[in-house]
N, C-alpha and C positions, 0 to 999 in steps of 0.2 A: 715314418719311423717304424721300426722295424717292432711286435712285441714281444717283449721279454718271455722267455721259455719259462720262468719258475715263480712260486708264489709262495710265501714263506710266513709264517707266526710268529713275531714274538713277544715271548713272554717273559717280563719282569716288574716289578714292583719300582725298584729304583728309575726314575723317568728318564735321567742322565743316558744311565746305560744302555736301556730299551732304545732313547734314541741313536746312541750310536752305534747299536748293531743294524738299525734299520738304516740308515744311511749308506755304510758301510755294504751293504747287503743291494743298497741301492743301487749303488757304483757298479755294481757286478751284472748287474740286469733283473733283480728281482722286484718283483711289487709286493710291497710290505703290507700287513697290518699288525696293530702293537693292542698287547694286552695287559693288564697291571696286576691279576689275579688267575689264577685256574679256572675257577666260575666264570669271567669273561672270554678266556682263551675257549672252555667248551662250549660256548655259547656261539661263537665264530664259525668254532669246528663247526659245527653242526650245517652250516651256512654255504659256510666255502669250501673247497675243495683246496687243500692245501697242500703242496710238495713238501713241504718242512714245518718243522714247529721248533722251536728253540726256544729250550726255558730255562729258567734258573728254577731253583726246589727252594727256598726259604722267602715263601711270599705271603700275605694275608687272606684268609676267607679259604684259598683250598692251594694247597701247595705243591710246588711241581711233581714232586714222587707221587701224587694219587692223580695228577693231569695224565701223567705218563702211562699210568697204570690203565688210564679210562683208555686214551687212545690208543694205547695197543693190543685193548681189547676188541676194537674195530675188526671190520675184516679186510678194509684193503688200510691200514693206519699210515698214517705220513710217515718220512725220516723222521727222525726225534733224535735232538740230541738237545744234551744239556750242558748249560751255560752256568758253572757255580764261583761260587769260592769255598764251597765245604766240601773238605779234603780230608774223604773216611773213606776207609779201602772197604768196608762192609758194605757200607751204601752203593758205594760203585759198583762191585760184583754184582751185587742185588740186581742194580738194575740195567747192567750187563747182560744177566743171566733172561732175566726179562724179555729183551729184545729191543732193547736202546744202542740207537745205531752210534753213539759216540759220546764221550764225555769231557769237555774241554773248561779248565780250571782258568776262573777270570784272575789276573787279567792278559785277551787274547787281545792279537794286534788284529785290525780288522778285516783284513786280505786275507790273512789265513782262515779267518774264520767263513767267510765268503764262500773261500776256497775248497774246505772242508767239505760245507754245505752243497754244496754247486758238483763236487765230485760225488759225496751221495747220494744224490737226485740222481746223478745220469749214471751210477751203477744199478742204481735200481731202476729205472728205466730199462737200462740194456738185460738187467736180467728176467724183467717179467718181458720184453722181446722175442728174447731169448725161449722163456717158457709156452709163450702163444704160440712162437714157429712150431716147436717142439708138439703141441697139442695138435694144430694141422696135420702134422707130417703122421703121425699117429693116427689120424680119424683118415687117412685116405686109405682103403684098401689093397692089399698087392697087387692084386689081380688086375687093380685100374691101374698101374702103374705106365705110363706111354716108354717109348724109348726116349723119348727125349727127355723124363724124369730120370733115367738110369744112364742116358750117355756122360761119356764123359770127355769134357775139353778135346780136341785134337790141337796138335802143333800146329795148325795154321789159325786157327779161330786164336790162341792164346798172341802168339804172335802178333798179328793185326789187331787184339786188345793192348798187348803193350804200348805197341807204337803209340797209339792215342792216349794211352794213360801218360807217357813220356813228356807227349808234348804240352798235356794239360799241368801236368805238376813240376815245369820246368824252372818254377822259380823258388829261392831258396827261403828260409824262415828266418826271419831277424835276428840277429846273434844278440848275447846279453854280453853286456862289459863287466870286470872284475871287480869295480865300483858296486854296480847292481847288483850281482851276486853275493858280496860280501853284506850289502845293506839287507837283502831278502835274507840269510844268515843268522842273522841277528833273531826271528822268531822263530826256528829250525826250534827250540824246546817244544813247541806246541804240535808241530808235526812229527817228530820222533821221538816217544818219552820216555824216557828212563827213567823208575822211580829212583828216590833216594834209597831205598831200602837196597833195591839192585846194585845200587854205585856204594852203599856203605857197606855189605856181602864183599865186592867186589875188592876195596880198600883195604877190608881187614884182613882176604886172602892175599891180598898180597904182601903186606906190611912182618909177616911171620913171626906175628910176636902174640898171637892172639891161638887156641885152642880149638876146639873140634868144638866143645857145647860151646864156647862164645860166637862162636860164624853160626851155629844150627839156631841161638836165639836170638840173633841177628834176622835171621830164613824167615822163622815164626811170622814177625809183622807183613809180610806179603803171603796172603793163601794162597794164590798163580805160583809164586816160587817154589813153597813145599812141594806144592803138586810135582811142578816140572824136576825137581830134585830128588824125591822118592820115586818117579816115574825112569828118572834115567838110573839111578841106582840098583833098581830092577829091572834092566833090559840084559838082554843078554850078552848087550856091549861089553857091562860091568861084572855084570854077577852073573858066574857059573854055578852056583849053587840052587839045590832047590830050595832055600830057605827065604823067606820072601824078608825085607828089610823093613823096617815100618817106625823107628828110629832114625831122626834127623840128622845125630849126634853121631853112627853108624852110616850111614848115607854118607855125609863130608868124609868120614876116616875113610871109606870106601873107596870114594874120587877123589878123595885129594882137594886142598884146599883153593890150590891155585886154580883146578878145572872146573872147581862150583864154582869161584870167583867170575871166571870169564864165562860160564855158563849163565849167572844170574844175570849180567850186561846184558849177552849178547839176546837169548831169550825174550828177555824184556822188551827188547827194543824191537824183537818181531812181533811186538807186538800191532806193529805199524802196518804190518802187512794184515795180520787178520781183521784190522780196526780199519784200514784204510780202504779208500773208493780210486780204486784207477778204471776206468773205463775202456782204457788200449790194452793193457795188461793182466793175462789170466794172473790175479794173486791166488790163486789154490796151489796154482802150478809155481809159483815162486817159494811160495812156504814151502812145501814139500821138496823144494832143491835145497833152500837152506838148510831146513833138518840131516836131509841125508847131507850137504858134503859137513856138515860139523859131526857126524858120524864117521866119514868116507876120512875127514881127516885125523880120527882116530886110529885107524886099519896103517893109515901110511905110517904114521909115528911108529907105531908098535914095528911092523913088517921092515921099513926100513932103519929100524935103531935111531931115531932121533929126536927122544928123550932131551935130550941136552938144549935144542931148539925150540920145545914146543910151547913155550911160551906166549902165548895170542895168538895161537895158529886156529883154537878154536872157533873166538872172536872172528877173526877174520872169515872162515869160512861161513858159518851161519850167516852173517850179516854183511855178507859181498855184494849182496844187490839190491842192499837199502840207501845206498846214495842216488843211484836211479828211482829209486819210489817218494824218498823226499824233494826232489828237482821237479820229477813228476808233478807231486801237490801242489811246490811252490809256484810252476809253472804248466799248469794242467792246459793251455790253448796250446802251446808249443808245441808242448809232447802230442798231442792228438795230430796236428799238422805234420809234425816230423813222422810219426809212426804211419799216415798214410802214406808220404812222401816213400818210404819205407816199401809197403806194400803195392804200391803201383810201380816202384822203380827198381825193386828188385834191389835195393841196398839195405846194410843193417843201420839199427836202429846208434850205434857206434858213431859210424860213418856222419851221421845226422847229426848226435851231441857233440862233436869233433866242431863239427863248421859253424856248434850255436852257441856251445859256450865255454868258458876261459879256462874250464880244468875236467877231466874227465870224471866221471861220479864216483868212483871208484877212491881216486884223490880227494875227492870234495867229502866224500864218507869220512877217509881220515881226519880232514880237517875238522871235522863235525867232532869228531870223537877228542877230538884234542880240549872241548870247549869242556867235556866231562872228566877232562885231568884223567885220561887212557894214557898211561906212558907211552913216550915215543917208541920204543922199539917192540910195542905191540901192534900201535896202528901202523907202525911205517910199512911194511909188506904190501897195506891195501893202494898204497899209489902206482905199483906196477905190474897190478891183475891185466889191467890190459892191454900190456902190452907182448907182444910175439914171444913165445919162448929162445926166441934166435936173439932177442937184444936185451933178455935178464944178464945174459954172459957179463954183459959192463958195470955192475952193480956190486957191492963187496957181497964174500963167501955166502954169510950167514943172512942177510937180506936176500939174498938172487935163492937161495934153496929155502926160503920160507915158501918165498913167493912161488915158487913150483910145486911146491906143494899144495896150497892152495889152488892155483891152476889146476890141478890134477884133481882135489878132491873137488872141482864144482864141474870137470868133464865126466868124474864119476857121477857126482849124483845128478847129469843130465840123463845119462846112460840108464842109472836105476829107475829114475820118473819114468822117462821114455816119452817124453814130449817138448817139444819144441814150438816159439816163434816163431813165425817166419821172420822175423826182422832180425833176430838174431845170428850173431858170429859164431862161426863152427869151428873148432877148432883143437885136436885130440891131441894129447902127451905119446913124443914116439919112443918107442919102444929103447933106444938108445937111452934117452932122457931119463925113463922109467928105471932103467936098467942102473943110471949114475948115481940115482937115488936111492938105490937097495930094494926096489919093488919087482920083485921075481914071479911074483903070483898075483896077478891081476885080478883074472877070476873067483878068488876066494877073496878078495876085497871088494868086487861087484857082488857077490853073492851073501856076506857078513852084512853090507850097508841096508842092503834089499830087504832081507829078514829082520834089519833094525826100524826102518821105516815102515816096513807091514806092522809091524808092533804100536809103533806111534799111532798110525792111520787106525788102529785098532782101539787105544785107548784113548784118542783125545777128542774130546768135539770139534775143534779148529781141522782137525784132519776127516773126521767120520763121513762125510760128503764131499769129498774130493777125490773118492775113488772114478779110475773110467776106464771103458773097454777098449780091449786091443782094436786099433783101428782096422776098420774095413779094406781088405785086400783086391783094389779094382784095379791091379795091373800087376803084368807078370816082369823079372826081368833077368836074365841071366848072370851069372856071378861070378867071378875069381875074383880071390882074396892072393894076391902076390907077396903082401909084407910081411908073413911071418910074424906079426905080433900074437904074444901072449890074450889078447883080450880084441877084438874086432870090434871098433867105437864105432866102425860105418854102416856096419849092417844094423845097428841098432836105432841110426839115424835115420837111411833111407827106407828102413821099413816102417817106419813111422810117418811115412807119407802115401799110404795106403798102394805100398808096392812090394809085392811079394818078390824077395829075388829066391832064384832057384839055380843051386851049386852050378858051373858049367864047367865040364873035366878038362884041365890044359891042355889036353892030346884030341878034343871035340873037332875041330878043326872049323869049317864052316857054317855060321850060323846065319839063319834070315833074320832073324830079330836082334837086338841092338844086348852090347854083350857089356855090363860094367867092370872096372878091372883096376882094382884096389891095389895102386903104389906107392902108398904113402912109406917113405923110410926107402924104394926102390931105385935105386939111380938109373937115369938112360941105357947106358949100356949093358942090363940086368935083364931088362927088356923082355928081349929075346930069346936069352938062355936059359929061362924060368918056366917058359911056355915053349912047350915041346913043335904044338903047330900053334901060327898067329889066325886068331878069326878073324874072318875074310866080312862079315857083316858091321853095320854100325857099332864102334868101340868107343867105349866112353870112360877115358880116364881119369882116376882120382891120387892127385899126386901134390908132391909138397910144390910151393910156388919158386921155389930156387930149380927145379927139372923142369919147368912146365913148361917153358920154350923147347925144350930137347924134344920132349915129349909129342910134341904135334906130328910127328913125322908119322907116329903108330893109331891117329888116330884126334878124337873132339877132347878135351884137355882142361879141366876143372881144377884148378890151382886152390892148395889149402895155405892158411884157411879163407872159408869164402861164407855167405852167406845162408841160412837154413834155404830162404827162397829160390837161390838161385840152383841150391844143390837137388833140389824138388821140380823145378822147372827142367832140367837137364834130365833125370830121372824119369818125367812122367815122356819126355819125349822118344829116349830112345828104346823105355818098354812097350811092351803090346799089351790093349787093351784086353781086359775080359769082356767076353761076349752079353749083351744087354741081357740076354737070360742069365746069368752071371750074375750081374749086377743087379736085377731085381732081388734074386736071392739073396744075395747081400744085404740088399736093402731092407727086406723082410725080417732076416735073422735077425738086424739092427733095430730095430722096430718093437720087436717080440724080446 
């Protein structure tokens, strides 16, 4: 028998409940021990090496808030989260702020909680990994650097890794029935929470019968809300002024009641992203997407006039890819399975939830939101995020141009991050598209979101450690851009794969090295007449999937949209490497 990876505490007073988290806990693969008091639990501590502790705070002889407090005065302290039923937003901040990795209000069904537990352990696993490689890589000197720490992949070595990765991950992941999925559904509260304070904020903006102080002392009962409320208030989203706002009552008249409403939801419920453990999944890099495109799709309402729609466009944006993060929890082996499947086979992470389960996250978010009385034609938009901007066309008016909007503000704020999955679908708004929507100036809505998200990453702790450096440039590649867009969504992707492209003039005419050659929005017979002389060396085209058969005549033929991996793979082979001296200084730079 195989033994269990994790070893867990817990702690409660009532015997009942102590034993059915340990069971529960059991089922999952843990080896329990149970404690009835604080004084017992440190006594344990002290003993065994624990991956988790889970306690409740209202116990006899020493109570969970001063347990919590001993252990995370430790220096390496276990997870710690807490299991209550005392439901004070002071307490929880408190020991939030602390360094309590999670707080879950009894009563919790026991899978989730398992599940909870079992995803914090192996985030923090992966992150102190993460921090030893990182210490290695640091303590080796440059100058010892071999070439073989600085080469990089060739097209035949990746190659001959595929193939074996192919055949080893040839078999698919179990699919879940609609049955299942609706039964797992059912404790979706404990893994996405929405306070009530968020959801009654939210009620009263919208109901319009209620004033500017009644929603601001509404705000009051959540400290996280004011924050996030006075904090957007004063962005330069909103306020052009230099008078700083520092009035609640001021704040709502400022944004408007309906945008605090969908701001207090949507906000809250990311909360799931800072609170959550996905292990497959950068969450720094997801927070930071939802932030900007609930920014990104402020820029489009305004720019393209559509005031009249923007009702849940916010909603929507912010929290477009918290139906993958709860699917994630409720089925954390899956996703790990699916996401290597993913990375050895060169398909996105879409592709995967497509063939496992009965509704796509995006849909499964709405339905989620339905459960919190979100009117329908707020959540409705989110059911058709993923699908092709070529089949919104079949959809009525005001549904089909929400939902492009959205699309558009979460290719913005990948564009602003500037990072990518690999398992992720690439996929950019063309300029036609852009154009039907009243979006004329691209660039000063990449550039507005960008300065709004340096602002957040600036004042918030959930952002202050999520900054990172422009990746390392260990390959070169040559470049035309053919399509004439207002804003170039590709250079911003492929150079994000540590490949520097460098302009290449249409009249250049023959090159040795592999030449990329941006068509998206360019039809076949455009081709030619666009480029004075065709490069006679490896061409690597990036075009929509409705040309991309035409296309093969000029050349190797990348149909969008396609995968971040695959777009990476294609990239790293038709540029030319930097020379290993190159590369150590890079690696040096990186280092230093």
């Amino acid at each position: 028998m195989t033994q269990p990876d994790y070893r867990a505490l817990v702690v409660d007073d009532e015997v009942m409940i102590r034993q059915l988290v340990i069971r529960s806990l059991a089922e999952h693969g843990f080896i329990c021990d149970g404690a009835s008091n604080g004084l017992e639990a440190k006594t344990l501590a002290e003993a065994v090496k624990y991956d988790a502790v889970i306690t409740d705070l209202r116990m006899p002889e020493c109570h969970g808030h001063q347990l919590a407090v001993d252990l995370l005065a430790e220096q390496n302290p276990p997870v710690l989260v807490i299991h209550t039923g005392v439901m004070e937003p002071r307490l929880a901040r408190d020991l939030m702020a602390r360094g309590v990795d999670d707080i879950l209000f009894k009563p919790v069904d026991g899978d989730v909680l398992a599940v909870k537990v079992m995803t914090l352990i192996d985030r923090r696993r992966s992150r102190e990994a993460k921090k030893s490689a990182e210490s290695v890589a640091k303590a080796v000197p440059c100058d010892q650097l071999s070439e073989n720490d600085a080469a990089i992949p060739t097209a035949a070595s990746v190659a001959d890794a595929q193939q074996r990765k192919v055949q080893t991950f040839s078999q698919n992941v179990t699919p879940v029935s609609l049955i299942e999925l609706r039964a797992k559904s059912a404790h979706v509260k404990q893994v996405l929470p929405i306070s009530q304070t968020a959801m009654d904020v939210f009620e009263m903006a919208n109901a319009g019968s209620y004033d500017a102080d009644q929603i601001a002392d509404a705000i009051t009962r959540d400290a996280s809300l004011v924050v996030e409320v006075l904090r957007l208030a004063n962005s330069s989203l909103y306020n052009r002024s230099s008078e700083k706002i520092t009035g609640l009552e001021d704040a709502v008249a400022l944004l408007g009641q309906k945008r605090v409403g969908e701001m207090a939801v949507a906000t809250n419920a990311l909360g799931a992203l800072t609170a959550g453990a996905l292990p497959w999944m950068d969450v720094p890099l997801a927070w930071q997407r939802s932030v900007a495109a609930g920014m990104a799709i402020e820029s489009l309402i305004s720019q393209g006039s559509h005031r009249r729609i923007e009702c849940g466009l916010m909603i929507c944006g912010i929290m477009h890819n918290l139906g993958r993060v709860v699917l994630g929890t409720l089925y954390p082996a899956k996703y790990v399975s699916m996401v290597e499947r993913c990375e050895h086979l060169e398909r996105t992470l879409l592709e995967e939830e497509t063939a496992v389960f009965p509704t796509s996250h995006t849909e499964f978010l709405a339905n989620l939101l339905s459960q919190w009385n979100v009117p329908a034609d707020i959540r409705h938009p989110l059911k058709f995020l993923l699908e092709p901007y070529s089949s919104l066309a079949a959809i009525p008016e005001t549904t089909r141009t929400k939902a492009r909007l959205i699309k558009a503000a979460v290719a913005i704020s990948q564009a602003v991050v500037g990072r990518w999955e690999a398992w992720e679908a690439i996929e950019f708004p063309s300029e036609d598209l852009l154009m039907s929507l009243g979006i004329r100036d691209m660039p000063a809505i990449i550039e507005r979101t960008r300065d709004g998200l340096e602002e957040v990453l600036a004042s918030s702790p959930k952002g202050a450690s999520n900054s990172v450096k422009s990746p390392t440039k260990a390959r070169q590649l040559a470049y035309i851009d053919l399509s004439g867009a207002s804003f170039d969504f590709l250079r911003g992707v492929v150079s994000s794969t540590e490949t520097e492209l460098v302009e290449f003039p249409v009249d250049a005419g023959e090159s040795e090295d592999g030449v990329l050659v941006n068509c998206l929005g360019v039809p076949p017979r455009e081709f030619s007449a666009r480029l004075a002389t065709r490069p006679q060396g490896q061409v690597l085209i990036v075009t929509d999937s409705s040309f991309a058969q035409q296309y093969r005549q000029f050349g190797e033929v990348l149909s969008h949209p396609h995968s971040y991996s695959v777009l990476r793979s294609a990239c790293w082979k038709a540029a030319r490497e930097i020379t290993v001296e190159a590369a150590k200084e890079e690696r040096c730079n990186a280092l230093a």
